[in-house]
C-alpha positions, 0 to 999 in steps of 0.5 A, spaced: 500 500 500 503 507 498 502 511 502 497 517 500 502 523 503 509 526 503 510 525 496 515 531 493 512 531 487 506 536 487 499 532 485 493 536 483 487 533 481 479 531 484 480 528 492 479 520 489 484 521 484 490 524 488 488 519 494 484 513 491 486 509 497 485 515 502 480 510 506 484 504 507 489 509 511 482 513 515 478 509 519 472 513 519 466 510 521 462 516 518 465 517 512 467 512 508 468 516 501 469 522 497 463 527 498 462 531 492 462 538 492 456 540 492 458 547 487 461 543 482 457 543 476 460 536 473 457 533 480 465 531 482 469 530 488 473 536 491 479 539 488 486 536 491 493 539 491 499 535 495 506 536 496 511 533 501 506 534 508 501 539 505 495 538 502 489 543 500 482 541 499 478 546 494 471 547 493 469 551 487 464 555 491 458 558 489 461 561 483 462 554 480 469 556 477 476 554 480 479 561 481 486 558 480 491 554 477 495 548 478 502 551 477 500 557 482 498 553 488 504 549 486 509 555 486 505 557 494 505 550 496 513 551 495 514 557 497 511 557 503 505 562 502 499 557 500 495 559 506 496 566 505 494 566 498 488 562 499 485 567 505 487 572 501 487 572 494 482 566 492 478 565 498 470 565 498 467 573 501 461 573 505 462 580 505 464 581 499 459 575 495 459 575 488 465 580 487 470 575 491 474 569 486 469 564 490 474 558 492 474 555 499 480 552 502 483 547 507 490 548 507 494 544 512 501 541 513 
């Protein structure tokens, strides 16, 4: 079984596919697949991106559009400022709404 984190090559794609065998690791009585992101117009997973221990999950949001690219989150992921970007530069405003790129991130390391 390979083990689905600390890869350093960068994986981005929807969440199954960058961890197909995620639960095989997760014992999780509660989930026990991908949910699907509910603002992604094609009824898929969420976005995923992985590099070494960091990861990021992506929904679209309620603009249904992906308001980054794969070489931008990889470039942040590397040079350390993915969290930064994400709050700040692709994130979902409530306060803002509609003007705002609309994305919502999970980013640990």
């Amino acid at each position: 079984m390979v083990d689905p984190f600390g890869s350093e090559e960068f994986r981005f794609g929807r969440a199954n596919e960058i961890w197909p065998n995620l639960f095989e690791f997760v014992k999780n009585e509660h989930l026990g697949a991908w949910p699907d992101d509910p603002f992604d117009p094609e009824e898929g997973t969420y976005r995923a991106a992985v590099l070494g221990a960091t990861f990021v999950l992506i929904s679209l949001g309620d603009d249904g559009v992906l308001n980054t690219e794969a070489h931008v989150l990889e470039r942040a992921i590397r040079d350390g400022t993915v969290a930064r970007k994400a709050r700040i530069l692709w994130s979902y405003s409530p306060t803002n709404g509609s003007g705002s790129p609309g994305d919502v991130f999970r980013v640990s390391y």
